[in-house]
C-alpha positions, 0 to 999 in steps of 0.5 A: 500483542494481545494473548489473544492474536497471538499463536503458540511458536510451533515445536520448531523454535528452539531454547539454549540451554531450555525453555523451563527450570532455568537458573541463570537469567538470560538464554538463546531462542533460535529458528525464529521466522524473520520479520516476525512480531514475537511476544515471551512471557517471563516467570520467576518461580521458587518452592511455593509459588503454586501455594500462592493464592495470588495469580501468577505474574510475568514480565511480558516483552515484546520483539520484531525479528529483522528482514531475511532474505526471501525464500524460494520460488516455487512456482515457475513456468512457461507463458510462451517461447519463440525463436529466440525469445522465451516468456516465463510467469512465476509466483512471488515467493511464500515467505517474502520476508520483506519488501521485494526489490527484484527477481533474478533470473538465471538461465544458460544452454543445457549441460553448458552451466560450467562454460557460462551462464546469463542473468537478467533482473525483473521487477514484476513476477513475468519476465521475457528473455530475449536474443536466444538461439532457434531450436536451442534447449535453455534451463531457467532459475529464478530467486527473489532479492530483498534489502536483506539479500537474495534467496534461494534459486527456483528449481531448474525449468527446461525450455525450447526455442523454436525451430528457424523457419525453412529457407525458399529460394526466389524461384519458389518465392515467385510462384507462391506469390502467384498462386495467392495473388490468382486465389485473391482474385478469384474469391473477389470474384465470387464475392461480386457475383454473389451480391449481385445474385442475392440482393445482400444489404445492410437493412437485412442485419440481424438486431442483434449484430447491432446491440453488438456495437451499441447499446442504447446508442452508447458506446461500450465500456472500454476494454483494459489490456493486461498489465503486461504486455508482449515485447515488441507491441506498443500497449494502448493507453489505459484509462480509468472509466467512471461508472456515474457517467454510465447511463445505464446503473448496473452496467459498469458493474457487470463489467468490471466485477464478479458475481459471487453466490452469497452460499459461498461466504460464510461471515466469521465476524464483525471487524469494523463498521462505516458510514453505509454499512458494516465490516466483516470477516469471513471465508469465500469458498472457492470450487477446488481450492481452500477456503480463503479470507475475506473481508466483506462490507456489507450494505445496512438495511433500508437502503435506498436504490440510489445508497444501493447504486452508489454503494456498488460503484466502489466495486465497479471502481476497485474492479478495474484496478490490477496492481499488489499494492492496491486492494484486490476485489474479489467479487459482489453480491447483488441477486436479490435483496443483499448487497455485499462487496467481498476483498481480500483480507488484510490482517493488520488493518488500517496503517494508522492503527497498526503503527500505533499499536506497534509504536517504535517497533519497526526499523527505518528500512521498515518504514520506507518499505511500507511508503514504498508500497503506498507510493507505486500503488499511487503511482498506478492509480496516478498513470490511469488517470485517477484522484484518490481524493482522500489518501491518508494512512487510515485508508492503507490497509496492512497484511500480514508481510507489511504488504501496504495496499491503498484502499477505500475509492469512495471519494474518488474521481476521474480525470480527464485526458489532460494529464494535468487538468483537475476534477472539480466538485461542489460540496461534501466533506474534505479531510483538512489535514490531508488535502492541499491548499488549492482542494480546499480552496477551489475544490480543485483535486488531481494528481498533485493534490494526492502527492500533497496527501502521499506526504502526510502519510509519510509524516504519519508513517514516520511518526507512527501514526501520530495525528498530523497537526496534533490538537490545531483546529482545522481552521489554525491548520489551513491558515497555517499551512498558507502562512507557508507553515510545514510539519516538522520532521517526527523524531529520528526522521532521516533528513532525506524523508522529510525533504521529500515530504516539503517537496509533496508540500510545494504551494505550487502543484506544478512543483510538485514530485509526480509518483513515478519519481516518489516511487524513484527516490524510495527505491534509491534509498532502499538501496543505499541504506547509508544515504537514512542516517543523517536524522532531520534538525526540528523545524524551527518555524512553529504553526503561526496560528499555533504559536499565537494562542497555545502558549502561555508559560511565564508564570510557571503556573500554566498562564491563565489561558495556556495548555495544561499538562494534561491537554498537552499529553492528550494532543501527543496521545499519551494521556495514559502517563497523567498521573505519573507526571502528576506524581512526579511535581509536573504541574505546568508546561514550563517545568515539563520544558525543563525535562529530559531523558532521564527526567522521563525515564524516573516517572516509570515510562519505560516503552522506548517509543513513547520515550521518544515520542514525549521527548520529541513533542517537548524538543518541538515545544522548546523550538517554537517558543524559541521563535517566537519569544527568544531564548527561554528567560522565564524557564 
């Protein structure tokens, strides 16, 4: 919201009555994008506001314009047509503006669209449409669906089926048979005699036919079949390939990643910094094409070979993903001394700092949209038979259209063919907060213990990146969380999004949601936007660890090792309002328990979102001393 990311509206957007030298105090601003973050900069000006020494002042406000509906398909063509079917491949639309829920796919004989025409729905960007007529001309549409609505149909693609196939008659049937059946044997024949003649064996094979097979007596690396497959044959099952059981290093990255010359990147900036290097952004040229974003994350200098191989395995785990809702990898560098992994660019960061930064700004319909993208990304990685191991929202990384996309595979394992068995580790770091009761106990991780994760996030999303937990040490958290202690529902969460969360929250992992039907229950509730209005009540079950030592409220004063007014405010991220509830008289947390709206509004806090959010954090407050005292006597 910064001047500074912000870009001048285009002489497009238009002003009633005008932009400038207006007298009364409201006007209209139309043609605005939708699902756009807009800032205005108001100014009030009289005869010697240029004379003044003083520099100008403006009230700034800051505006989030709603889904639309999508715009139009470009792009459309034929992958392939037979008889009575017809493949077609299209390009997600400029402007999704918004979530996309389906593609819409129209289509009718040519020059018969007024006697009828058929549709059929899709929910990738490829699509097949069968029981078509042989030898028949057919024109295609396609339009792309948001919850907003439908928008514009693609422009019309003509396409023939084949032609039927030319119909024998048994006697012609008979001698075709024949004749192949006297060539067969014929060439087995010749095949005989040849071996005889030339004394062919194995032993005489070519060294290099062998390496074809196997190398270093190791099997190759398996090979992945497109996502989408023909209709009518059966995939094979895909699987994730671990690059550590490689027994040659380099290998599993030669196969699942892309060298890229290092003169193709040109480095922008710096953005970010990690444990093994530092964040970059910059643009990949591509031969023929415009230059295009990417973010590059470089290794620091004196590295060792192992820092180096471990560094490269992500690539090697990224390269194997195909999905939009993971980060897509577009190439490494490894030719000499630089080690560089090159994705693509996500220009609103990380989901947990983007939230905050916007904080209140998004709808509920929003909000679900993101979960949604994080939940299929999940559920892909999930039917490969991979644990993420470290889900949490500051590993979602945001582009520009709240496009959420998983990232960071760092901590990542595989599991074995037994969809249900669990890969266990020794030692390392485990994010407490995010990680389920048997993963912190046992070291087990697998499927479940990410959906335990997916529902923090959730909690995350809805709380606009709040911490989950808020100040509880982790050991309060863990033994918390096995005393059968929940986080309670943020503010204004609709009730069937906190259930889903309890349900990832199941002790039991086995009782826990699998992705498929996470991803289910999003999409249902995208579509039936009502079913988001009834808001969750507070949990009225505080952290038991929590609730023994944070309060201490019956002398008014604080109590003698409570929490301050200050601590409290630091723990819900608003310590920046310190000093407004300092001039306001609140000097314990027993007067603050006595607040209310209004109460909030008079200190001069005047973002709706941290309204809510204060609010909230003393509604929370209010329901575990009621548990835990009774009713509030000493307030």
């Amino acid at each position: 919201w910064t001047l500074g990311h912000c870009e001048t509206c285009g002489s497009s957007t238009r002003f009633v009555p005008q932009q400038t030298s207006l007298v009364q105090a409201s006007l209209l601003v139309a043609n605005l994008l939708a699902h756009m973050n807009y800032s205005f900069w108001i100014e009030a000006i009289n005869g010697v506001s240029d004379l003044s020494p003083e520099p100008r002042r403006a009230a700034v406000v800051n505006i989030t314009t709603n889904q639309a509906a999508p715009s139009q398909v470009v792009v459309i063509r034929q992958e392939r047509a037979g008889q009575t079917s017809v493949s077609l491949l299209w390009q997600e639309p400029e402007q999704p503006n918004g979530v996309i829920l389906e593609y819409e796919i129209k289509y009718y004989e040519k020059d018969k669209e007024m006697q009828s025409y058929s549709t059929l729905k899709a929910v990738t960007t490829r699509a097949t449409v069968s029981g078509l007529k042989p030898g028949t001309r057919y024109v295609f549409q396609v339009r792309a669906r948001t919850s907003a609505g439908c928008g514009r149909f693609s422009q019309a693609m003509e396409v023939e089926t084949g032609k039927p196939r030319p119909h024998y008659d048994t006697r012609t049937i008979v001698w075709i048979c024949l004749t192949l059946i006297t060539g067969l044997v014929v060439l087995l024949f010749l095949l005989i005699c040849k071996k005889r003649h030339c004394g062919y064996s194995k032993a005489f094979q070519h060294s290099d036919e062998e390496k074809m097979h196997y190398e270093n007596g190791q099997a190759p690396p398996p090979v992945f079949l497109p996502l989408h497959h023909p209709p009518g044959k059966i995939p094979e099952t895909q699987f994730y390939a671990e690059p550590h059981t490689y027994e040659e290093p380099g290998r599993a990255g030669r196969g699942f990643t892309r060298e890229i010359e290092a003169s193709r990147i040109h480095i922008e900036k710096i953005i970010g910094s990690g444990e093994s290097g530092e964040v970059c952004y910059g643009r990949l040229q591509v031969p023929g094409q415009r230059d295009m974003p990417v973010a590059i994350k470089a290794l620091k200098a004196g590295y060792t070979e192992r820092q180096r191989r471990d560094f490269l395995s992500e690539a090697s785990i990224m390269g194997q993903f195909d999905h939009p809702n993971i980060i897509r990898l577009e190439g490494v560098v490894t030719r000499g001394q630089l080690a560089m992994i090159v994705t693509e660019y996500m220009e609103n960061g990380s989901l947990d700092t983007f939230l905050r930064t916007h904080d209140g700004q998004f709808t509920i319909m929003q909000l679900v949209g993101m979960l949604r993208g994080v939940g299929a990304g999940m559920r892909y990685l999930s039917d490969l038979g991979y644990v993420h191991r470290d889900l949490a929202a500051r590993n979602v990384l945001v582009d520009g259209n709240l496009v959420c996309k998983v990232s960071d595979f760092g901590l990542s394992r595989v599991l074995e063919d037994d969809p249900d068995a669990a890969y266990t580790t020794t030692g390392g770091k485990i994010p407490i907060r995010w990680t389920a009761p048997e993963a912190i106990a046992f070291r087990t991780f697998s499927s479940a213990s990410d959906v335990w994760s997916f529902g923090v996030v959730m909690w995350e999303v809805l709380a606009y990146g709040e911490r989950p937990y808020w100040n509880m040490t982790n050991r309060d958290v863990i033994s918390s969380v096995e005393e059968g202690y929940r986080l309670p529902a943020p503010m204004g969460c609709p009730r069937t999004l906190h259930q889903l969360m309890l349900d990832c929250w199941h002790k039991d992992r086995a009782q826990r949601p699998r992705f498929s039907h996470i991803v289910s229950v999003l999409d249902t509730l995208i579509r039936s936007p009502e079913s988001l209005r009834a808001t969750a009540t507070v949990n009225r079950c505080p952290p038991p660890a929590f609730a023994r030592s944070c309060f201490d409220l019956r002398g008014g004063g604080g109590g003698g090792g409570g929490l301050t007014v200050g601590d409290w405010l630091d723990s819900i991220r608003m310590g920046r309002y310190r000093d407004h509830f300092a001039a306001g008289g609140y000097s314990s947390l027993g007067m603050v328990l006595r607040m209310n709206a209004q109460d909030v509004r008079a200190l001069g806090i005047t973002l709706m979102g941290h309204q809510k959010k204060i609010l909230g954090s003393i509604q929370t407050m209010r329901a575990q001393l009621t548990s835990t005292q009774g009713p509030h006597r000493h307030l």
